[in-house]
C-alpha positions, -999 to +999 in steps of 0.1 A: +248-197+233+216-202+226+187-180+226+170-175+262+140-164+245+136-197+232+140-217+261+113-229+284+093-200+309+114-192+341+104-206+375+120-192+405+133-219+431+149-213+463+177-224+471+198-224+505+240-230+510+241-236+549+266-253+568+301-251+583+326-260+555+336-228+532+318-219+499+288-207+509+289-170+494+310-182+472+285-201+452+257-177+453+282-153+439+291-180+411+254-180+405+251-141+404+282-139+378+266-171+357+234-147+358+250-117+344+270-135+313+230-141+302+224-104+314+203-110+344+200-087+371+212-101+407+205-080+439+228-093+468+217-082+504+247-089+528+234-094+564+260-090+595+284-077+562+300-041+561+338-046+554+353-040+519+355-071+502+366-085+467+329-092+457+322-054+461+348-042+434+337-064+411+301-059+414+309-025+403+324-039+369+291-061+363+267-032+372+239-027+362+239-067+362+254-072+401+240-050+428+259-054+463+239-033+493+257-044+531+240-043+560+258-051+590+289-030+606+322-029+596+340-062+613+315-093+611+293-106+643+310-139+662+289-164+683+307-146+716+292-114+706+257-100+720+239-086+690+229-052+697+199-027+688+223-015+661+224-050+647+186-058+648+178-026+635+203-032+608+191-064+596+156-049+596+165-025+572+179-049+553+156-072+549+132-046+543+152-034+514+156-076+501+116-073+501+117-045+482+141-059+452+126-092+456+089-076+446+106-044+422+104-069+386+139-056+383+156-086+392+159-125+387+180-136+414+179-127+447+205-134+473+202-130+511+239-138+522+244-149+557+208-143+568+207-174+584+230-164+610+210-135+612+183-159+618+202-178+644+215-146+660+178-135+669+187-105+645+156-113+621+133-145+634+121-174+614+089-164+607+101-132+590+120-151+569+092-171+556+075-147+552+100-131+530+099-164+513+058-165+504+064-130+490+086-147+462+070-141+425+074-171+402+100-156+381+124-149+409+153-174+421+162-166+458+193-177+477+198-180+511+235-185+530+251-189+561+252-216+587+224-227+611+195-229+583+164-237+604+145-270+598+115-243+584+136-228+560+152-262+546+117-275+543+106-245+520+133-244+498+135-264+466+176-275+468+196-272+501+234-275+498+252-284+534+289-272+526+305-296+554+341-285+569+363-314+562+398-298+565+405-261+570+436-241+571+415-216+593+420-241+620+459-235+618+459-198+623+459-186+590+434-156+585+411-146+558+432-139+528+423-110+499+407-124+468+400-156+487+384-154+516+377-119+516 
């Protein structure tokens, strides 16, 4: 490896995984373990989120490298469901407590996973999003996922990634598996 001291000055981009196909989380957590092999701190902020998942254990290997804070309810919001109070107030506090890693110096990545569907779920609105997004200091990456990323948010971001469904066994009945999907 060579030595990141040596390497050019960091500049923080933003970058957003949005779309219907699968891999969205699953490539901001590639980035947050590629982060911590140079020892980089990641904060992950999981929006509509609060089941035990596979990410969560091994977070808690990586620490103090991977930090994993949910914010939603156990079980995971659908496009029937009616967001309630609960839910706003939830993704609030969340992205109250995004704000707060994002500006702490403690970290150089920053992911807010599936706070677009928060977005689209009238949970958060745009405009406190991008205004989440001019906080950003130079030396901070930020990540955004979920589906639904507003023509605002894809226009501030540096690299937008559309993960398009082109086959799914999700389609055939078969349900989110451990260590895969979950």
């Amino acid at each position: 490896m060579s030595d990141p001291k040596s390497d050019p000055p960091f500049k923080g981009r933003i970058q957003v995984y949005t779309g219907n196909g699968k891999g969205k989380t699953t490539a901001a957590l590639g980035l947050a373990l590629r982060a911590a092999g140079w020892e980089y701190r990641t904060f992950i902020g999981q929006f509509l989120k609060g089941q035990s998942c596979g990410e969560l254990a091994a977070a808690a290997g990586l620490a103090p490298f991977i930090t994993i804070e949910q914010f939603g309810r156990e079980g995971f919001l659908t496009i029937e469901d009616t967001p309630e109070e609960e839910d706003v107030g939830r993704a609030r506090r969340g992205l109250d407590r995004c704000r707060e890693a994002l500006r702490s110096g403690e970290y150089r990545l920053v992911i807010l996973d599936e706070v677009l569907v928060a977005v689209h779920f009238n949970l958060l609105t745009e405009a406190d999003l991008l205004e989440f997004l001019d906080q950003k200091p130079d030396d901070v990456e930020v990540v955004l996922t979920g589906r639904f990323a507003p023509a605002s948010v894809i226009e501030r971001a540096d690299l937008v990634t559309d993960m398009t469904e082109v086959k799914h066994y999700y389609a055939r009945g078969v349900r989110a598996r451990r260590g895969i999907e979950k």
